[in-house]
N, C-alpha and C positions, 0 to 999 in steps of 0.2 A: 614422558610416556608412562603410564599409568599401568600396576599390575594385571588389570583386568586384560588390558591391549594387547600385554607381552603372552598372558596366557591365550589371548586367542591366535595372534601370531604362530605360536607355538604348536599351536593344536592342527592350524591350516598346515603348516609346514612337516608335522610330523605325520600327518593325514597324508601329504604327496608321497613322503619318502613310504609309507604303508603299502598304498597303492602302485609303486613304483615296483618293490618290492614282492608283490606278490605276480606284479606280469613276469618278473623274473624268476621267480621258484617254478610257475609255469613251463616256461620256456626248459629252464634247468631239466627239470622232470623229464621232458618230451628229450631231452641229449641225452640222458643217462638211458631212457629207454630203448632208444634209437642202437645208440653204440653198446648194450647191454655191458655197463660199466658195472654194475653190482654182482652181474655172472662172473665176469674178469678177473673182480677182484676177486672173489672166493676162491677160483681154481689156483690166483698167484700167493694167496693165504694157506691153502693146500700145500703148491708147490715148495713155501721155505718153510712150512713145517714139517714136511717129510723129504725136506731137502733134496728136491728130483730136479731135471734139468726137462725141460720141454725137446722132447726128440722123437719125431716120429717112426713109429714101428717097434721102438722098444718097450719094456715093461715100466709101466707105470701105475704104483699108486693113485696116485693124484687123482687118474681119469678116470677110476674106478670112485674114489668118492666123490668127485664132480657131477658124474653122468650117474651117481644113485642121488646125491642129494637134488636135481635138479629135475628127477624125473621119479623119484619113488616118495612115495606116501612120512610122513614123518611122524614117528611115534610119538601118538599124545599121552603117553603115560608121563613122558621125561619131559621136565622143564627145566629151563637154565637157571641158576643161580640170582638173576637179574628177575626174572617172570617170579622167581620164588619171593623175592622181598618183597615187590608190588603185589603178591597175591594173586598173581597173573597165570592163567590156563594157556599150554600150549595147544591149541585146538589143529584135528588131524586135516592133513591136504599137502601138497603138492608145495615145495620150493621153488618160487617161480622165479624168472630170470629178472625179478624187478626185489629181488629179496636179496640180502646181503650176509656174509657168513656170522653175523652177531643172531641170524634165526634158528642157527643149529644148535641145539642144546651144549655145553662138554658133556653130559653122560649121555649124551649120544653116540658124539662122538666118538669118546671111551669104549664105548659098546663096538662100537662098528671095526672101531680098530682091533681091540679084543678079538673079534671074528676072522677080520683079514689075517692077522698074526697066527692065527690057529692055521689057516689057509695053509700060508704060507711055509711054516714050518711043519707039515703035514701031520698034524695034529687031527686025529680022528675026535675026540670028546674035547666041546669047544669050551668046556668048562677047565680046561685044562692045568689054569694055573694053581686049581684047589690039588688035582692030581700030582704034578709034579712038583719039585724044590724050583726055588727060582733062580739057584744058580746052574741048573740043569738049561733052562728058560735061556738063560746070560750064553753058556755057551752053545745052541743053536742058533741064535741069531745074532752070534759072531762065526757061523760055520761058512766053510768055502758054496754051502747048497743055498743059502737064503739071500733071497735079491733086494732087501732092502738097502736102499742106502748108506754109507757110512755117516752122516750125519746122524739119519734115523736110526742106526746100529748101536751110534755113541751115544745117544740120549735115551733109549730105551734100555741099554747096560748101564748107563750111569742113575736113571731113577730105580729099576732093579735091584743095584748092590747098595743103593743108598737107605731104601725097605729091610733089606738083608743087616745092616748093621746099625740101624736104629734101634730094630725091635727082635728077638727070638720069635715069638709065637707068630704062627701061621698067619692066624688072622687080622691080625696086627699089622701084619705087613703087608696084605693085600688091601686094608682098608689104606693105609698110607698108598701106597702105590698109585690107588685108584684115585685121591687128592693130588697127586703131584703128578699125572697123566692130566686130569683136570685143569690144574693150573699151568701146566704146560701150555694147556691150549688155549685158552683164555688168555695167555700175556701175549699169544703170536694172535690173539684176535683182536686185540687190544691196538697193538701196532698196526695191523692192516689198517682198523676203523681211523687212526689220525693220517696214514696216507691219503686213505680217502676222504675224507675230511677236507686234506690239504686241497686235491684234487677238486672236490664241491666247490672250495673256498676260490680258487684259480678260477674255474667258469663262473662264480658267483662275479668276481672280480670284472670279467671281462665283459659280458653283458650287464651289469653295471654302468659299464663304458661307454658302450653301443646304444642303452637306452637313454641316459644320461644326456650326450651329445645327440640321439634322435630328437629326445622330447624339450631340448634345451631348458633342463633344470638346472637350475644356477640358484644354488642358497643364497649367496647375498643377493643380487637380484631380487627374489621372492620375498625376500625380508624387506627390502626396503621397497616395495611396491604394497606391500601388505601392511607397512607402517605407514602408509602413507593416503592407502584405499579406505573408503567409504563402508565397503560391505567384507571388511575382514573380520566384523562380530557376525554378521549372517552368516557369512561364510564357515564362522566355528559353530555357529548356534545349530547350523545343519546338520554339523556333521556330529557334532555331540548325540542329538538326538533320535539320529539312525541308529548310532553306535549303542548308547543305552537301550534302546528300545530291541534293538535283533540282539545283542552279543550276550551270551550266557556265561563266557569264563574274558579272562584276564590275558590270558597268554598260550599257548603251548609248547614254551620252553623246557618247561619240567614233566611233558608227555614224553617216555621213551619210548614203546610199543608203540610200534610202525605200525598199525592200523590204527590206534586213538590218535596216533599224529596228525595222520591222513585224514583222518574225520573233524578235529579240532581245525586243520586250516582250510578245509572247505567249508566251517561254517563261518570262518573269519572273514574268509574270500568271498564269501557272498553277503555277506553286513558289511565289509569293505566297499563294495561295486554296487549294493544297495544305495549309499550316503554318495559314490564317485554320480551316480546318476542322475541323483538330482542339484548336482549343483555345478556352477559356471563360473567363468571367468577365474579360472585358477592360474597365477601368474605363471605361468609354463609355457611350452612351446616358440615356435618361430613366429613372428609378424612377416610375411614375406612381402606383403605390401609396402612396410618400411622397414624393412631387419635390421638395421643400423640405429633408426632414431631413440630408442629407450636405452637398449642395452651397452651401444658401443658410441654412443653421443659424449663429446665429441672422440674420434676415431683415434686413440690414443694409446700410447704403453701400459699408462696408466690402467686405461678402462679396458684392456684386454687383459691384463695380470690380473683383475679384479673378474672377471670373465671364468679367468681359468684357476684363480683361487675358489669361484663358486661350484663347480663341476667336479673338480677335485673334492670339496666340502661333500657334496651329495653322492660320488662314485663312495667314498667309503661309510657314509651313512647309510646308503641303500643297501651296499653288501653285507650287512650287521644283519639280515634278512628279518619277513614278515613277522615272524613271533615276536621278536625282540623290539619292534617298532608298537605293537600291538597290545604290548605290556605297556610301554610307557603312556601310547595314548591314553587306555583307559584310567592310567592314575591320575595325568593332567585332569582328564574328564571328571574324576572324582575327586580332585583337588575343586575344579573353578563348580562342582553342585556343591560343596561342602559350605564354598567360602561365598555363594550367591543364597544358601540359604541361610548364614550369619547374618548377610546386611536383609 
């Protein structure tokens, strides 16, 4: 088998898992909208960092930052830390229930909570903490009046007297303060995002499965029908050439703002389904005229472990999702223009 072969092999083959891949980010999307998993999360991001128990009728935090981020305008002055390296504008509108808690600034955050805490401790001038000591601060909201949480009591006294004995000067220690309320939030935003993450990664997982055994993708199958077919050069020659011709970047692995994301894989998704349109005979699916004669000929241990070693092959290649299939194709693509315009 010849280099050129293996690369087009490669290219057919990474082209399905592309395409496989993006019916499932689809489908994905339309779950998390559906069961508004990205609202969820924030209110449970909410909940352990102001350490509150979900209980109807009683006072809560939580539901008061919930029900402002989710329904009140968000200050475009503040950008997070993240939007700040890329050079990124927080642009003013509404947190919608398809947005997840890494869209809320921390010195938003910071702010909002500053306010509640003024609230709370009946605090008339919300500028409060320039006006008073802040161990004035430490013992109110360790008083028998203030209804925050003892999580939220301990970690607001303990970043407090930690300001208190770093620094004397006032300002000093309201600038520290306002860093360590910040990265307070930011580590519990941090941990939410690999939950969910997880969570992504599990329904990625499962529909995988379900398309996988729909569409009967079987990597070794498709390898060895495509090492062995006539038109597994046209079949790369097609798809190279949609792909050069529509696609303007490489990848959108390394887009984090959730709208370049979302822009980057709709234009992948449609130079994907451009090149899936014109072409055929992609070794996939069922024969049900003869479903037995290629794939499980003859009807054996053998050729059903090889079955389900190929399924298994493509379930966790496909869940590596669109981007990262999309990256690779285009280097093969710009390995075999490289090495076709040597000879």
């Amino acid at each position: 088998m010849t280099l050129s072969t293996i690369i087009n092999i490669a290219i057919t083959l990474i082209f399905i898992y592309l395409a496989s891949s993006f019916i499932i980010f689809a489908i994905q999307e339309k779950i998390i909208l559906f069961f508004n998993l990205k609202a969820k999360n924030l209110k449970q991001v909410i909940y352990g960092l102001l350490g509150e128990e979900q209980q109807k009728g009683s006072f809560s935090l939580t539901e008061r930052f919930y029900e402002k981020y989710l329904n009140l305008p968000l200050n475009p002055s503040l950008s997070s830390k993240r939007q700040q390296e890329k050079g990124g504008k927080l642009q003013a509108g509404k947190l919608s229930k398809s947005m997840g808690p890494e869209q809320i600034p921390a010195e938003q955050f910071v702010a909002d909570l500053i306010t509640v805490v003024a609230e709370e401790l009946k605090y008339e001038d919300k500028d409060f903490y320039n006006k008073y000591e802040l161990t004035k601060i430490i013992e109110d909201i360790n008083g028998s009046d203030c209804r925050f949480s003892e999580k939220m009591k301990r970690d607001l006294s303990a970043m407090l007297q930690r300001a208190i004995n770093r620094f004397e000067d006032k300002g000093e220690q309201l600038k520290y303060l306002d860093q360590q309320l910040q990265s307070w939030y930011d580590m519990s935003i941090e941990y939410a995002l690999e939950i969910y993450d997880k969570k992504r990664q599990y329904i990625s997982i499962i529909l995988s499965v379900i398309v996988v055994l729909m569409f009967n993708i079987d990597t070794v199958n498709i390898i060895d029908n495509l090492s062995k077919s006539e038109i597994t050069s046209t079949l790369s020659n097609k798809i190279t050439e949609v792909i050069v011709s529509n696609s303007e970047s490489n990848s959108c692995s390394q887009v984090n703002e959730d709208t370049e994301f979302q822009t980057c894989i709709q234009e992948q998704f449609a130079t994907t389904f451009m090149a899936l349109d014109g072409i055929d005979n992609l070794p996939i699916g069922w024969n049900f005229s003869e479903p037995l004669k290629e794939q499980f000929t003859p009807l054996n241990f053998p050729h059903i472990i090889k079955a389900i070693t190929g399924w298994i092959i493509s379930i966790i290649a496909i869940s590596q999702g669109a981007p990262f299939w999309f990256g690779i194709l285009n280097n093969l693509i710009d390995f075999k223009s490289n090495k076709s315009a040597k000879n």
